[in-house]
N, C-alpha and C positions, 0 to 999 in steps of 0.2 A: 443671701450672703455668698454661697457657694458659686453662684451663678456669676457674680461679679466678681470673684474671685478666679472663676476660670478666663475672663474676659482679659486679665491682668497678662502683658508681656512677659517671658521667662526674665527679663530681669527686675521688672517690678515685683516679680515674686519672690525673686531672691531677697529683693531688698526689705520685704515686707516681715519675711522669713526673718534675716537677720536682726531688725529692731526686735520682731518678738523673741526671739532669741536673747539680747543686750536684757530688753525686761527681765525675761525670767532669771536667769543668770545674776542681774543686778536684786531680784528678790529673794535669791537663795542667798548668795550672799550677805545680804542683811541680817534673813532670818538664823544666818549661821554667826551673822555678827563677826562677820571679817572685812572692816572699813577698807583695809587695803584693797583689795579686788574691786569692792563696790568704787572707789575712785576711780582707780587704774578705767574701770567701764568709765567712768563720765566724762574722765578726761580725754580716754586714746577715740571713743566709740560715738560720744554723742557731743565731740566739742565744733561739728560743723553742722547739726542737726538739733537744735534747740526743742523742739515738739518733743523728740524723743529724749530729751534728757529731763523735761518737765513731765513727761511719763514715768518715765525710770523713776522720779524723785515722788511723785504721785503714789504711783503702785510699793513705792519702798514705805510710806506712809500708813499705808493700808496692811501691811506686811507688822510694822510697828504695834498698828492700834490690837493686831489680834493675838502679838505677845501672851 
């Protein structure tokens, strides 16, 4: 993984960077149970990026079950 990871353009990383960023952010928010924020992500961050809002919405589920 690492290896293919270095392989990545500095912008492919950024951008890589950033969704896992949108995740985690979108699972704290959950876990903090502040729908505001968790929106505000879905709609400003992942409304041209469909993979990653089906992530976000995924890992926010998993965030949920362990309530």
């Amino acid at each position: 993984m690492d290896a293919a990871f270095d392989r990545l353009t500095d912008i492919q990383k950024e951008n890589v960077n950033r969704q896992m960023f949108v995740v985690a952010y979108g699972c704290i928010a959950r876990a903090k149970g502040d729908p505001e924020v968790l929106e505000r992500l879905i709609e400003e961050e992942t409304s041209s990026c469909p993979h990653l809002r089906a992530d976000l919405r995924r890992y926010c589920r998993l965030v949920d079950s362990v309530k």
